[in-house]
C-alpha positions as CSV (number, residue, x, y, z in Angstrom):
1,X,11.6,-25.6,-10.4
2,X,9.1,-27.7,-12.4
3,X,6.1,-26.3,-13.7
4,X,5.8,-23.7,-11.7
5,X,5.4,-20.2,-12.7
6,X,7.8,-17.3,-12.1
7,X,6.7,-14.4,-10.7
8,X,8.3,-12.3,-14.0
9,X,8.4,-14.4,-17.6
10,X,10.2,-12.5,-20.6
11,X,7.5,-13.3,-23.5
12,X,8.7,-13.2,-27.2
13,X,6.1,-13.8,-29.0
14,X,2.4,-15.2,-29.4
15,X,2.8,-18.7,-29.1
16,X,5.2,-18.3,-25.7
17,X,2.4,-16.1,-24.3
18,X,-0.5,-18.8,-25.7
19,X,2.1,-21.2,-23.5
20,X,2.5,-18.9,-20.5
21,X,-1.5,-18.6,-20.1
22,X,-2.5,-22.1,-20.7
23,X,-0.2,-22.8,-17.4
24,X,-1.6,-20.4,-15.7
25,X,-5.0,-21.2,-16.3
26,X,-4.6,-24.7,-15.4
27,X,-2.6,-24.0,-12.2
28,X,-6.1,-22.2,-11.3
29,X,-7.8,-25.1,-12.5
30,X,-10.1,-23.2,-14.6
31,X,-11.3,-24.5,-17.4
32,X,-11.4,-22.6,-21.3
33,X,-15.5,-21.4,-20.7
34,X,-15.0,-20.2,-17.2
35,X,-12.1,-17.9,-17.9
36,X,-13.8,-16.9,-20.8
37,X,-16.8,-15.7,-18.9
38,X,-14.6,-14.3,-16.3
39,X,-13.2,-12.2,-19.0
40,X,-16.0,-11.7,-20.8
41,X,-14.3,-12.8,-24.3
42,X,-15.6,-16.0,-26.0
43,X,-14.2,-19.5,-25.6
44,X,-12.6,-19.4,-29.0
45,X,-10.7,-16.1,-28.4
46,X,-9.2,-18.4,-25.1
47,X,-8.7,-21.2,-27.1
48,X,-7.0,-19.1,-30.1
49,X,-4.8,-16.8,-27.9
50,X,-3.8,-20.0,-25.9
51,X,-2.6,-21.6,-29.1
52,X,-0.7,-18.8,-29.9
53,X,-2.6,-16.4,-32.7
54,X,-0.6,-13.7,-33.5
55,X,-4.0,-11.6,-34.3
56,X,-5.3,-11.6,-31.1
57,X,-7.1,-8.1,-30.3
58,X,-5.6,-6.5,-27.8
59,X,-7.9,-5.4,-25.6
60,X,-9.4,-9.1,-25.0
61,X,-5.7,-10.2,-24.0
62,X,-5.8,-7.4,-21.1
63,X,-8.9,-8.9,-20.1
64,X,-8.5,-12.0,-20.0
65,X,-4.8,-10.9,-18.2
66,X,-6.7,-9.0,-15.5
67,X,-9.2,-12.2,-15.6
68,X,-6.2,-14.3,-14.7
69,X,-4.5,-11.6,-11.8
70,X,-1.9,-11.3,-14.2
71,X,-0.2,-7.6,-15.3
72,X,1.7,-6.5,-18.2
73,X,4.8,-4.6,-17.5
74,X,7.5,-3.1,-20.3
75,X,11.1,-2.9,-19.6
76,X,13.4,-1.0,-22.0
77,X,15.9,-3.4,-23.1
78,X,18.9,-3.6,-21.0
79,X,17.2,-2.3,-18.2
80,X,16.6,-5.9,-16.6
């Protein structure tokens, strides 16, 4: 399977989803300032959230999700 992304990834915590959206930033070969301008959050917020920062406000991560055509979906546990 290699590097390539699945279509659903369990995230457990910052630094997997830091991990999870470096990849898929680089698979769109964007670099840190053009997704931030996509998402209209600053270069350090990308850079921060990418290495993981548990403080991360949330409303910048939804943009920068949306900037990256990515969604956020709950599931209840042992519903998957």
């Amino acid at each position: 399977m290699g590097d390539a992304l699945k279509p659903s990834t369990k995230i457990n915590n910052p630094k997997e989803l830091g991990r999870y959206l470096l990849k898929e930033r680089k698979s769109l070969k964007l670099t840190q300032k053009e997704i931030s301008e996509f998402a209209d959050v600053g270069r350090k917020f990308v850079l921060e959230l990418e290495k993981g920062k548990a403080t991360a406000q949330l409303g910048k991560v939804f943009e920068l999700l949306n900037s990256l055509g990515l969604e956020l979906h709950l599931i209840k546990r042992g519903d998957s």
